[in-house]
C-alpha positions as CSV (number, residue, x, y, z in Angstrom):
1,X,0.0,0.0,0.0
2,X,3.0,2.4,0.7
3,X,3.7,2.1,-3.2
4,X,0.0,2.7,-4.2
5,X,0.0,6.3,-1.5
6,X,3.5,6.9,-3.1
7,X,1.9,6.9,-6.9
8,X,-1.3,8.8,-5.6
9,X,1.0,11.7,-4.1
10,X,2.9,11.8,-7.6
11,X,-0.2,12.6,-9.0
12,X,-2.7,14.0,-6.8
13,X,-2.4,18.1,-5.9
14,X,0.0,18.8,-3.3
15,X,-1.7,18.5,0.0
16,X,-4.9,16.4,-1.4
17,X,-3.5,13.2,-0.3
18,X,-4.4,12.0,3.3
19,X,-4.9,8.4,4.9
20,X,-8.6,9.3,4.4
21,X,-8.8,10.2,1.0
22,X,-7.1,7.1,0.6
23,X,-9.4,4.6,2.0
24,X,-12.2,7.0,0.5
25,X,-10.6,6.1,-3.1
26,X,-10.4,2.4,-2.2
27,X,-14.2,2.7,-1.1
28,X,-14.5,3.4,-4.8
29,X,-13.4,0.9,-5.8
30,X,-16.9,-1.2,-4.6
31,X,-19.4,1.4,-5.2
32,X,-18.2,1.4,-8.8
33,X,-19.6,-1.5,-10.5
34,X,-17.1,-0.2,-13.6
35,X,-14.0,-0.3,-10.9
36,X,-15.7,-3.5,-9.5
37,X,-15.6,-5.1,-12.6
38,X,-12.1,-4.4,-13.5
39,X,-10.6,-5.8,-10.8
40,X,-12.4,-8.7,-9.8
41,X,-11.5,-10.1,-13.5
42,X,-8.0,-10.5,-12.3
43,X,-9.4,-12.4,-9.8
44,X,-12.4,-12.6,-8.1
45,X,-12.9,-10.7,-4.9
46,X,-9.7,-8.6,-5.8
47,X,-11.4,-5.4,-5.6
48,X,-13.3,-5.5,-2.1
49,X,-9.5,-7.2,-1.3
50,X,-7.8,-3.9,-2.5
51,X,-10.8,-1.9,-0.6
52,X,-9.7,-3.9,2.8
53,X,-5.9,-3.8,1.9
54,X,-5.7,-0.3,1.7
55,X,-8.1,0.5,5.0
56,X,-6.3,-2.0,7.0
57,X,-3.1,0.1,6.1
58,X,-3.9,3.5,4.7
């Protein structure tokens, strides 16, 4: 997860990123069904596994 903050502060507007704009972005990621889509055809389940990954750590 420290890679996945690292790319979001690259790109994000200095000061935007915070541990809760984080986990709001992964929260995206399920409400979505586009997002939802996309990752869970890598494998199923990835994306609420990305969601949990990143608000067990963000």
């Amino acid at each position: 997860m420290r890679m996945h903050a690292t790319w979001l502060q690259m790109y994000w507007p200095e000061g935007l990123y915070s541990p809760e704009a984080h986990r709001s972005l992964a929260d995206g990621y399920l409400a979505d069904e586009r997002f939802q889509r996309y990752y869970d055809a890598v494998a199923p389940g990835a994306a609420r596994f990305l969601r949990d990954a990143v608000h067990t750590w963000a």
